[in-house]
C-alpha positions in Angstrom: 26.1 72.2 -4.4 28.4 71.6 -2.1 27.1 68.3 -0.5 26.3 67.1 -4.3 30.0 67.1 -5.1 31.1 65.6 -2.1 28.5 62.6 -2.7 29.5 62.7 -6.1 33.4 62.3 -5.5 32.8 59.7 -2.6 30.7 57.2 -5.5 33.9 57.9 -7.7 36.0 57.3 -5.5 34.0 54.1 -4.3 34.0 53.4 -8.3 37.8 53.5 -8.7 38.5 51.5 -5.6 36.8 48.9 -6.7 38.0 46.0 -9.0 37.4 46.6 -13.1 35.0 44.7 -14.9 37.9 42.4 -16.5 39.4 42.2 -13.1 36.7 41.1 -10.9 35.4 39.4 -14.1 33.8 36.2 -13.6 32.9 35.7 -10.2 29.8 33.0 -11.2 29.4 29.9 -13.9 29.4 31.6 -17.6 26.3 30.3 -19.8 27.7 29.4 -23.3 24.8 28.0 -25.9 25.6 26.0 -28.6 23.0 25.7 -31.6 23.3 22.6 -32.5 22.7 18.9 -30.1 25.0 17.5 -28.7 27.2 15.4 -30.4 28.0 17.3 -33.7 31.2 18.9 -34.6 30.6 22.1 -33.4 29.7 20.6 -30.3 32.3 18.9 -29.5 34.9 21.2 -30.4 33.3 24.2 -28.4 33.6 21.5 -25.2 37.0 21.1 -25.8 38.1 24.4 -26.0 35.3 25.4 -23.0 38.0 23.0 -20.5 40.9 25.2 -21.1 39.0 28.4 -20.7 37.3 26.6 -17.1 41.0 26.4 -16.3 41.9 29.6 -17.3 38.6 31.6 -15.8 38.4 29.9 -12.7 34.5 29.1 -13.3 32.3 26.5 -14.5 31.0 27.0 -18.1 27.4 25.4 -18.9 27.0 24.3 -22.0 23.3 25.1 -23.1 22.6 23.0 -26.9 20.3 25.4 -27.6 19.5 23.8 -31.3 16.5 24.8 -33.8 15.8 27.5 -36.9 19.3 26.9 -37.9 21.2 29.0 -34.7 18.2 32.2 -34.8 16.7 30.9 -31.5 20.4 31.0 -29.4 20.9 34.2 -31.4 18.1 36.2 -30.5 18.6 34.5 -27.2 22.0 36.4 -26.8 20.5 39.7 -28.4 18.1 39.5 -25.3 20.9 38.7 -22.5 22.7 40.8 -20.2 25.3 42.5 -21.5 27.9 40.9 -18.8 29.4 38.4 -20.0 27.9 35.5 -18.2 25.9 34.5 -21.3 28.1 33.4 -24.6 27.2 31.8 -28.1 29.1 29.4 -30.0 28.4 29.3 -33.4 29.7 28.9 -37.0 29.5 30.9 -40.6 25.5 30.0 -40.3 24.8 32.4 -37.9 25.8 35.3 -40.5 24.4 33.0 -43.1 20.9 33.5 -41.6 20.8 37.4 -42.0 21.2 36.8 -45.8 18.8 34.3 -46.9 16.0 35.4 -43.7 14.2 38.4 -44.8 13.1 39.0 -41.1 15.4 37.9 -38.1 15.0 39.5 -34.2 18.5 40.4 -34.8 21.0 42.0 -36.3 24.6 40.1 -36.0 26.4 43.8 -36.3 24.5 45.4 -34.1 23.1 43.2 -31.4 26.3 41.5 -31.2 29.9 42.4 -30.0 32.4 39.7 -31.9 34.8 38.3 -29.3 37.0 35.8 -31.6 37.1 33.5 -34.2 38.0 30.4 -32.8 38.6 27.8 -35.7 38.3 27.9 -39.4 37.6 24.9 -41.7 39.2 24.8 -44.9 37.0 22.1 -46.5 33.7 19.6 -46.2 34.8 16.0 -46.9 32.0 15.2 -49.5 30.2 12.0 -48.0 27.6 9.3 -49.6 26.1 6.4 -48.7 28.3 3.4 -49.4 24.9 2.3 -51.3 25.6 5.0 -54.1 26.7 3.6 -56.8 28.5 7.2 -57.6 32.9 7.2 -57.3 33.7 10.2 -57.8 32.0 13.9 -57.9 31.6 13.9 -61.6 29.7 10.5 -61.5 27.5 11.9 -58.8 26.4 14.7 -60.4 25.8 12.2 -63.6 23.6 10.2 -60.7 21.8 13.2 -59.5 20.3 13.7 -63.3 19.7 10.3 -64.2 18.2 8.8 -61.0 14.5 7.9 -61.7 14.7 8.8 -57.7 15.7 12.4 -56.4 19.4 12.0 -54.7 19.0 14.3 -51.7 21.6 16.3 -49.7 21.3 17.1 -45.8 22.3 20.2 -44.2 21.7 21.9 -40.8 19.3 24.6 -42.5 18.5 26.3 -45.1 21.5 29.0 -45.5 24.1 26.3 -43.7 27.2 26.2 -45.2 26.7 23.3 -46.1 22.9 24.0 -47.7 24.9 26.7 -49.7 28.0 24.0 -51.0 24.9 21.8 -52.4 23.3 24.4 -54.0 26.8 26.0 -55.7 27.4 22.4 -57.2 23.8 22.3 -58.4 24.6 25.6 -59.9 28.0 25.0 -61.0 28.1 21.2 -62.6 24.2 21.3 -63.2 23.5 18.8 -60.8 20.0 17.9 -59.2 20.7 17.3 -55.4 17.0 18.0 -53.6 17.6 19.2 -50.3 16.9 18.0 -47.3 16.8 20.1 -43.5 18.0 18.9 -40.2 18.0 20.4 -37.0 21.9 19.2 -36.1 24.5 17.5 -37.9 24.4 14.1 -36.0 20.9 13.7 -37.4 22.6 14.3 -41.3 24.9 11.4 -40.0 21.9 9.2 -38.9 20.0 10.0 -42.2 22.9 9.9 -44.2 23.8 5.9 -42.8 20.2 4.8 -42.6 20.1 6.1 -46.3 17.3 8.4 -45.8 19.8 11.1 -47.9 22.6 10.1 -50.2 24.7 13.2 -49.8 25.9 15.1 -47.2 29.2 18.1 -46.4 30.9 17.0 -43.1 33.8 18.0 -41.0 36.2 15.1 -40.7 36.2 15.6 -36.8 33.1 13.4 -37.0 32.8 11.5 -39.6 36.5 9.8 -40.1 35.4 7.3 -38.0 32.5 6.4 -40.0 34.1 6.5 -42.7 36.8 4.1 -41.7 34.2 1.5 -40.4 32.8 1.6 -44.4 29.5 3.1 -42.6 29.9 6.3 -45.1 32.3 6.7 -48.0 34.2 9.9 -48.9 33.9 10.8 -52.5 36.3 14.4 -52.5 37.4 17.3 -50.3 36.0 20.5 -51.0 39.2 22.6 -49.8 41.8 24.4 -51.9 44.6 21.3 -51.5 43.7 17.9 -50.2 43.4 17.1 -47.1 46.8 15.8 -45.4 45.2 13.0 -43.6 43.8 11.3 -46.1 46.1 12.2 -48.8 44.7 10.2 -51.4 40.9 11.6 -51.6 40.9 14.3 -54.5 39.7 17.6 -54.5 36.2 18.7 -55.5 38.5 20.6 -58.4 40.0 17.2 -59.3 37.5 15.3 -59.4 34.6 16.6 -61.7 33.7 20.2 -61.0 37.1 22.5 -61.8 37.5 25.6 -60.1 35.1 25.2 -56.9 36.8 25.3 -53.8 34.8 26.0 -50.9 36.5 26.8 -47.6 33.3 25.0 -45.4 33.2 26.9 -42.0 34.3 28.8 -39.1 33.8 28.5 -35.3 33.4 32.1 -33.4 32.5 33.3 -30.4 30.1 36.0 -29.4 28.8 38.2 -26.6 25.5 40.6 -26.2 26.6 43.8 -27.6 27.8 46.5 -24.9 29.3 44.2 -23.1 32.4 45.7 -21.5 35.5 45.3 -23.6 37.5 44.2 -20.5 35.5 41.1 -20.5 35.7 40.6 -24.2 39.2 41.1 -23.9 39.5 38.6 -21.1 37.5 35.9 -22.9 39.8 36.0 -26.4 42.6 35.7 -23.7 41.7 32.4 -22.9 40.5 30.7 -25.5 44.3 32.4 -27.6 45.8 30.5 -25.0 43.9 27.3 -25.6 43.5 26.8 -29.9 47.4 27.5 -29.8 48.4 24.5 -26.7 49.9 21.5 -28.7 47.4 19.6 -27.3 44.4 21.2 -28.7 46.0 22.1 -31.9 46.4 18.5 -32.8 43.2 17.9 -32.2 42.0 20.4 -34.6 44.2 19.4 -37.2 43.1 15.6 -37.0 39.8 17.5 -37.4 40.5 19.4 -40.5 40.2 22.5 -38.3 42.8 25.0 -37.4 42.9 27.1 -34.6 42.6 30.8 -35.1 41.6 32.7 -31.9 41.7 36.1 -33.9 41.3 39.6 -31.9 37.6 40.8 -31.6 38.7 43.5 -33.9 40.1 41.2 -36.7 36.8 39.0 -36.2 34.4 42.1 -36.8 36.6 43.1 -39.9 36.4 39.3 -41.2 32.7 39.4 -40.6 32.4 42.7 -42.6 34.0 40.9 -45.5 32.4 37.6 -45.0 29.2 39.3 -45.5 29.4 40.8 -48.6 31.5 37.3 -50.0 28.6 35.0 -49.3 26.1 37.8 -50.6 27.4 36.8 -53.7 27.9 32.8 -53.9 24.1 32.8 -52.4 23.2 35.0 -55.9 25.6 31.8 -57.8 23.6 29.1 -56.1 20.0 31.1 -56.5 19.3 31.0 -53.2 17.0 34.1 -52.6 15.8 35.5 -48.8 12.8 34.2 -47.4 
């Protein structure tokens, strides 16, 4: 008994002496997948905010564009990683999207995950067609979408995207007849949306301003609550044909396997708090349409909690049922 306690009090002591997990925390390059290719908004907004936290870590981050099934291959990828904080996911709403219209997932966002923060919110979708739609305005493309001896089609990211869901809550909501259309990343919507392979798509105007300006893409309404300060003169989805929908398009968040220490967690939300709020980065999420969040991992799980149960019920709105 005697030797058992002094081996036992010489590991504790060797335990205690030692630095903590957030201390020592990371002493390697931290994976962090994205689930989408490269190029789209969530992309490049995740690399921006990955250079401060480099900074701020003192380690490389390696991006992995882990695209495909709409996110479920990076998340069950994280459900299956280490619990130490040298494997990440960034990901939007659709990740908590895909536990409510999949009937059968390899994991469960509550329970395989541990929420670290929510790192940007978008308050609308700039609602984009084709400069060859004859459509102006949201009313007059939902007159289009009945009329058309051809189906108008919408693009998305997959089915139980945000952005699948906004098309399917205007079909429900003005009666329109959008046919929809999956895509493994959103700068393949862009490339089908130009070469007119789709009419319609939902798109944050961190990537698609540009397009817009060159008259590649026109802007027909923005789906948020108040327009959109730059570009002041585009209506709201409310204004413009289909009163009382406002849809607030998205939200950027961070994750880690679950059981991963809460030191680490901790350490992570740290760093990318300090980055969303620099001036630097904040104007560039505004000129985005994003706004920088960086909520505690304890406000993110509460958010998702409520998100869950919100979405629940504008998937029963737009009909779309699990598969």
């Amino acid at each position: 008994m005697l030797r058992w306690s002094i081996a036992f009090l010489a590991a504790l002591a060797s335990v205690l002496a030692s630095p903590s997990w957030g201390q020592a925390y990371p002493t390697r390059p931290i994976r962090m997948m994205i689930p989408q290719p490269p190029g789209g908004t969530m992309d490049t907004i995740a690399r921006a905010v990955s250079e401060y936290i480099v900074r701020g870590l003192g380690q490389n981050i390696v991006i992995d564009n882990r695209s495909g099934a709409n996110g479920i291959i990076a998340g069950e990828t994280l459900a299956k990683a280490a619990p130490d904080g040298y494997t990440l996911l960034y990901t939007s709403a659709s990740l908590a999207n895909n536990q409510l219209v999949h009937k059968k997932l390899p994991f469960d966002v509550m329970r395989d995950f541990a929420p670290v923060t929510m790192v940007t919110s978008l308050p609308g979708y700039l609602v984009l067609v084709n400069p060859r739609v004859p459509a102006q305005s949201i009313r007059e493309l939902v007159e289009l979408s009945r009329t058309s001896r051809t189906p108008v089609h919408f693009g998305s990211s997959g089915v139980g995207n945000s952005q699948h869901l906004l098309g399917e809550l205007i079909n429900a909501r003005a009666g329109a007849k959008l046919a929809h259309v999956p895509y493994k990343g959103f700068a393949l919507i862009m490339n089908a949306l130009m070469g007119n392979e789709i009419q319609v798509a939902f798109g944050a105007p961190t990537t698609v301003v540009s397009h817009i300006k060159a008259g590649r893409l026109r802007a027909l309404a923005y789906t948020g609550a108040q327009r959109w300060s730059r570009m002041p003169e585009l209506p709201t989805v409310a204004e413009s044909g289909i009163p009382g929908l406002v849809y607030e398009a998205s939200w950027h968040g961070m994750f880690a396997p679950a059981a991963t220490p809460r030191a680490i967690i901790s350490r992570i939300h740290t760093e990318v708090a300090q980055a969303v709020h620099t001036p630097r980065m904040r104007e560039y999420l505004e000129a985005g349409g994003h706004v920088g969040v960086a909520s505690t991992p304890t406000e993110f799980r509460r958010f998702l909690q409520s998100y869950f149960k919100d979405t629940e019920e504008q998937l029963r709105i737009a009909n779309v049922t699990p598969q």
